[in-house]
C-alpha positions, 0 to 999 in steps of 0.5 A: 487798527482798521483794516482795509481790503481791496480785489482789483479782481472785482469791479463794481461799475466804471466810475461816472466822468463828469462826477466832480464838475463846478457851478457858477452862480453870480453871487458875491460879486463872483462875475464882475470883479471877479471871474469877468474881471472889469475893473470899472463899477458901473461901466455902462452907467445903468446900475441905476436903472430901475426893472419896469416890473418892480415897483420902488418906495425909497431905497427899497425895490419890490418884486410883482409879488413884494418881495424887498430889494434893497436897492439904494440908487444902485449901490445894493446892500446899505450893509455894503455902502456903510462898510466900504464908506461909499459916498454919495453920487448921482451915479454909482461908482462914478465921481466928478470933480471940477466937472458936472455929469449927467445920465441922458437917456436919449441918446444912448450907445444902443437901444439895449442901454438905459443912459450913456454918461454927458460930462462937462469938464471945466480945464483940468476937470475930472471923472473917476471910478472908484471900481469894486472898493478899489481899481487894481494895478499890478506892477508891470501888467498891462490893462485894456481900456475902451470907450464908446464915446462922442464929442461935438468938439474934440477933447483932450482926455488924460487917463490914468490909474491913481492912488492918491497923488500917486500914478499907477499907469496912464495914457491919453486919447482924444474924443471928436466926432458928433457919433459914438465912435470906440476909443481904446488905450493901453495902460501899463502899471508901474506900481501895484495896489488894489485901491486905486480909482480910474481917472479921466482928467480933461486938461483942456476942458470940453463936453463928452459923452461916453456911452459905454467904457470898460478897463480890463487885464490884458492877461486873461486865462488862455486869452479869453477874457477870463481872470486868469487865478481864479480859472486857474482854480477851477482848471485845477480841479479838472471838472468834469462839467460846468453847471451855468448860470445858476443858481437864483440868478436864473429865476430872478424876482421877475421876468426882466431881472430872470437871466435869458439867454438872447441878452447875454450874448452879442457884443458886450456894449450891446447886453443890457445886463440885469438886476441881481437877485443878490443885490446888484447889477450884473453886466453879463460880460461874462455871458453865454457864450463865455461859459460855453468858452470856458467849459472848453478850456476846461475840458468840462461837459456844458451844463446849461439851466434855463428859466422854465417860465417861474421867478425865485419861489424862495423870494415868493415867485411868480409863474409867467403864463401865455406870451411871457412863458412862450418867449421862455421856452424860445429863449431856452430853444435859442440858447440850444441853437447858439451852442449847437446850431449849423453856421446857417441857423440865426444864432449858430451865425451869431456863435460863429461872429464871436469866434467859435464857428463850431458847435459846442458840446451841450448836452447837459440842460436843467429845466428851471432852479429849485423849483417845485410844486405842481406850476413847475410841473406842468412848466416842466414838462411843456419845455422837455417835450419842446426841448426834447422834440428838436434836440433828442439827444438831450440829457434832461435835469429836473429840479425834483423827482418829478417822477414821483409824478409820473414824469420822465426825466433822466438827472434829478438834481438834489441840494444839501446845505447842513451843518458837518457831521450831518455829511459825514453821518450821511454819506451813504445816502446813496446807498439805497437809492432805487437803481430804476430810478433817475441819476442824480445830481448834487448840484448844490452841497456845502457845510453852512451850519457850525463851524465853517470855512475850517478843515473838519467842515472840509473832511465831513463834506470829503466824507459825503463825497466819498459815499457818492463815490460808492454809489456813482451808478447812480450819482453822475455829477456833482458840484460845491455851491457857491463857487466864488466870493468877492470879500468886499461883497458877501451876500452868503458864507461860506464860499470855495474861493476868495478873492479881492481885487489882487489875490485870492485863496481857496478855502479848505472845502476846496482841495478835496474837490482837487484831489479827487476831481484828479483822481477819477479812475475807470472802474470802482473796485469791490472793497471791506472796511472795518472803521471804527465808528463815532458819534455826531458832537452836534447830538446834544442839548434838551428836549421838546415836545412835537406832534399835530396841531391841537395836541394837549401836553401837562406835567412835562419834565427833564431830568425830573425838573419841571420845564416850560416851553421856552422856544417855538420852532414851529407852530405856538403853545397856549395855556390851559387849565393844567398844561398847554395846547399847541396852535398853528403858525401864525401868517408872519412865521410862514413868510420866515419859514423857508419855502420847501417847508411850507409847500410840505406842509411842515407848518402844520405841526409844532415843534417846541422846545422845553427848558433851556438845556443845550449841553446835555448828552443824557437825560430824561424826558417825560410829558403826558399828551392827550392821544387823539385818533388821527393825531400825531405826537412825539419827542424830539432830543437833542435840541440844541442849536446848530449854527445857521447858515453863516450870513454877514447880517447875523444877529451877533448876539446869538444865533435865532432859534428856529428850523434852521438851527434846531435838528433833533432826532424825533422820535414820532408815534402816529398810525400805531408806530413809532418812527425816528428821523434826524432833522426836519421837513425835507431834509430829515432823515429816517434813521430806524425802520418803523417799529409797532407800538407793544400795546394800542393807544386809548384815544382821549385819555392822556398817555406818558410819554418817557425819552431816555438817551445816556449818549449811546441808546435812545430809549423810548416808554409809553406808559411806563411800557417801552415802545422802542429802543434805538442807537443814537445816530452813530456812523464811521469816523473813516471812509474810502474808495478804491478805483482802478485806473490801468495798473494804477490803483486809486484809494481815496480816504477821509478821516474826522476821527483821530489818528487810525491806522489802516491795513491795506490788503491788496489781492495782486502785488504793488510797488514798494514805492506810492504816492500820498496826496493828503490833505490836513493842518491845524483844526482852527487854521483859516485860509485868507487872503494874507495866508492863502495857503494856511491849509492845503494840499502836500504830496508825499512819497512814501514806501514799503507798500505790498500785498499787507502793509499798514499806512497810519492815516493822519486825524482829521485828514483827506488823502488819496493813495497812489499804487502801481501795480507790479 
């Protein structure tokens, strides 16, 4: 039994309002077809259109600095075209029949588009869209279509939404007039599917050109044009901020696929839209100005990131410099105008046109996405002065601690993607965090490693959430990343919400973000806990050898058998007269490496794992290593695979072996100390303090290196002398929070162990009576679109509670307890 108390007379510090917020990024199709529900692919016939600063060789884009695009006329992914058996056409998404179709290029709707689409019908001749592998219509729901179009002679146009011979829904317009004039129809299903296509028939023939056309639900969330399940989603968390556009998005490969700001806004026929980072184009219906709308109806703080002058360093980025980088940092300023500028200002007017004559709250700006290294810097800290210098009320979001260099700021945001027991092992991250240090932002955090998309994922990342929730003095917001998924277009696993054309589901990760996001309190309370505690099941597996490059290793061993290398993670081994040496990494292993990595330097050590053992939980590790002065060398245990990031394009034949799926704990003697860390390069963490070698090296001999764990105690020898002695990583199979909100006392508990039941302690009397929002199910049960909610939330009232009571908190479970003080 664990026991649990809590003094309401004792109050840490008020809890932090916008802690648990959203962040949308364009990925996954999530904007158009999803969140921006147009139902028509392609609907201003630019998917085709090539950036001006990419180069192209086949089917495959380039960025300035080569990086490949896979781009196929269009259509993205040769994975998507292949698993939704897209034929071929001239213009994606679009098809004729009995009728010929042409981009022109000349005479288009508005200077911001690439072509409008000239269609010569034959009687009876037919243009269709087949939409996001499908055009939805639900039985007794209405749909808006619009088209900017022009005719020199009139034509009859039939449209209608089919599935086969079958019609869904219809309307007719007639096209005349030499210039682009708006047509609109109204149409209303009688029939629901998800895999219709959009129909324009001329029954009478004719020559039209459509220069721009969109078809989308009339019901929209709260009547702004927003898909109303998938917003009714989010408005269920009740997030304290969105965090918008991006995400990789905002960087781009270059500057005209970088999202900015001025192209985003204005009528949507006039956007131009841009080319994707995660393979497709984007519209940006769904715009500046939408996300400003919805943070509103969301009653969510904005949280703007801007591009701070750099395209996607994970996709090797470029930096902008001179005219490029000042029209950056305009855009960045203008953006700040639309949202808070007076209806005199040139873009508070423009605000004031698309129906919101007064300011938007923003505050909240992120300079740049997951930028680093000394360009961000100087980037950095060119857009805060300039940014801070008009708006100084500002709250400035740096990509990293760049005050480690000397730089103000006052959120630094960090990013977790990791398997789920490194959540729960590291929940209390937090806890020594430098109280005069910035805040902190978890901009970014998931399980992408192991099992996925499961409840124990979604109990270990409840885990981590509530170590933040201890420690939101200093963490201030925090978000899942990504938000949403189009099932048909997956381009990263997992994601918070499904959807299809028709449906949608959240995943399990999703309901610890409702139930705590509803959940906030005004103050954390004083509270002990006695949880019993648990080691990760991902500690197994051999061992490997690591240190500097050009370290000598002979005579290695495990369990007394002789092993070879057999995996290198970083860097190579070569033979030698009676051992191996390890070399650099080669060029090409840098370019697979992930950036972050590279930039730390990680390269420059080797990290190699011996022998094909990826079970064990015991064993000995021994090897002799040639100790040179200045060198580094050590043991790294527990070596075997972690899933990577789960990714549609996986080998299926087994995950690779690499610094993504490899995380030991390492135990590391340099400097005349022995020092241990879990992972690797910037996501490692120090799991014991530095402790002194018993006895110094002698430099140039070879010293015997020995690892023991039974499970339990890591114990390491030099020399047959022991060296240091730690715990295997353990950590407390159950955590929880306690808040107060008026006479309500709040009490938030994750659980990844088994069954526990906790004694509750209170210092003031309660009701009998509580309320117990729990989430738990089956361990291998899965959300989908067919059984949405396989796992999700119940409320339970339940009594008995009091000064000392005992609650039995259920395996592997999320659940926030609801008292009433008397």
């Amino acid at each position: 039994m664990s026991e649990l108390k809590i003094f309401t007379e004792k109050k840490r510090f008020p809890t932090a309002p916008h802690l648990y917020g959203v962040f949308f990024e364009d990925i996954n199709r999530a904007g158009d077809s999803g969140l921006y529900p147009e139902m028509l692919r392609n609907r201003a016939f630019d998917d085709s259109a090539v950036p001006t600063d990419l180069g192209q060789e086949g089917d495959t884009l380039y960025s300035p600095t080569g990086w490949p695009f896979s781009f196929y006329n269009g259509e993205g992914s040769e994975y998507w075209i292949r698993q939704h058996g897209i034929a071929p056409t001239p213009v994606p998404a679009w098809y004729t029949e009995n009728a010929e179709m042409t981009l022109d290029s000349t005479d288009t709707l508005h200077e911001n588009r690439a072509y409008a689409l000239r269609v010569q019908f034959a009687p009876g001749g037919v243009l269709y869209n087949i939409g996001y592998v499908g055009v939805p219509a639900k039985a007794g729901e209405s749909y808006r279509f619009y088209t900017f179009a022009r005719a020199e002679k009139p034509v009859r146009l039939s449209l209608s939404i089919r599935r086969g011979d079958e019609v869904l829904a219809e309307a007719e317009l007639t096209v005349s007039g030499g210039a682009y004039t708006r047509y609109d129809a109204l149409l209303t299903a009688a029939a629901t599917a998800g895999d219709a296509r959009f129909v324009i028939t001329a029954p009478d023939g004719g020559e039209v050109t459509f220069g721009f056309t969109s078809l989308m639900p009339e019901e929209t969330f709260l009547g702004h044009g927003l898909r109303k399940d998938l917003a009714e989603h989010l408005a269920a968390m009740h997030p304290g901020f969105l965090r918008f556009p991006g995400g990789c998005v905002v960087e781009g490969l270059s500057p005209e696929t970088a999202i900015w700001f001025r192209t985003t806004v204005g009528p949507v026929w006039q956007r131009p839209g841009h080319l994707n980072v995660w393979g497709y184009r984007a519209t940006d219906g769904l715009g500046f100005h939408e996300f400003l709308q919805l943070a509103e109806d969301l009653s969510a703080a904005p949280l703007y990131v801007c591009n701070c002058g750099m395209t996607c360093q994970g996709r090797r980025g470029a930096v902008m410099e001179g005219e490029t980088l000042d029209a950056a940092l305009q855009d960045a300023l203008d953006a700040l105008e639309y949202a808070r500028g007076d209806v005199t200002t040139k873009w508070g007017a423009l605000r004031a046109e698309m129906g919101h004559p007064e300011p938007f709250p923003l505050r909240y700006l992120e300079i740049g996405n997951e930028n680093l290294g000394d360009e961000y810097l100087t980037r950095y800290e060119l857009f805060r002065k300039a940014l801070l210098a008009k708006y100084p009320d500002l709250i400035i979001i740096a990509n990293i601690h760049v005050e480690r260099d000397g730089l103000p700021l006052n959120i630094a945001d960090e990013h977790f993607y990791n398997p789920s027991d490194w959540f729960a092992a590291h929940a209390n991250v937090y806890d020594d965090y430098d109280r005069n240090g910035p805040d902190i932002f978890l901009g970014e955090f998931a399980v992408t490693s192991g099992p996925m998309r499961t409840l124990y994922p979604a109990v270990c990342e409840a885990m981590f959430m509530l170590g933040f929730e201890q420690n939101q003095d200093i963490v201030k917001l925090s978000a899942y990343a990504p938000l949403f998924e189009n099932v048909h277009y997956r381009a990263w696993s997992p994601n918070l919400i499904q959807f299809d054309n028709l449906r949608s589901a959240p995943i399990p990760s999703y309901y610890p973000w409702k139930l705590f996001g509803s959940h906030r309190g005004n103050y954390l309370l004083e509270s002990e806990f006695d949880a019993p505690e648990m080691h990760s099941p991902v500690m197994r597996g051999g061992a490997a050898v690591l240190g500097s490059i050009g370290m000598e290793y002979r005579n290695i061993r495990w369990n007394g058998e002789a092993v070879l290398p057999t995996h290198e993670i970083i860097g190579h081994m070569e033979a030698t007269a009676d051992g191996f040496r390890t070399v650099p990494c080669t060029p090409e292993d840098l370019l697979k490496m992930p950036a972050y990595m590279v930039s730390q330097g990680v390269a420059n050590c080797a990290l190699i794992v011996m022998g094909e053992d990826e079970e064990s939980r015991s064993g000995v590790f021994e090897m002799e290593a040639l100790v040179q002065e200045g060198q580094q060398v050590g043991v790294g245990m527990y070596c075997g695979r972690v899933a990577p990031q789960g990714h549609p394009f996986n080998d299926p034949a087994g995950f690779p072996w690499n610094v993504r799926s490899v995380t030991p704990v390492r135990w590391v003697v340099e400097n005349g100390v022995s020092t241990f860390y879990e992972g690797v390069g910037l996501r490692a963490v120090k799991v014991a303090d530095p402790i002194p070698l018993p006895t110094p090296l002698n430099y140039g001999a070879y010293h015997r290196f020995r690892m023991e764990s039974d499970g339990e105690v890591l114990s390491c020898y030099i020399n047959d002398q022991l060296a240091a002695r730690i715990d295997v990583p353990h950590y407390p199979s159950i955590r929880a929070a306690a808040l107060e909100g008026g006479d309500e006392i709040i009490v938030k508990i994750a659980n990844v162990g088994g069954e526990e039941t906790v004694a509750f302690s209170f210092d003031c009397d309660v009701e009998s009576d509580y309320t117990v929002e729990l989430f738990t199910g089956d361990l291998e049960a899965k959300n989908t679109l067919e059984e949405p909610r396989a796992l999700c939330d119940q409320t339970l009232t339940l009594s008995g509670a009091g000064r000392s009571f005992s609650h039995v908190v259920p395996a592997c479970s999320v659940n926030v307890l609801l008292f009433r003080k008397k």
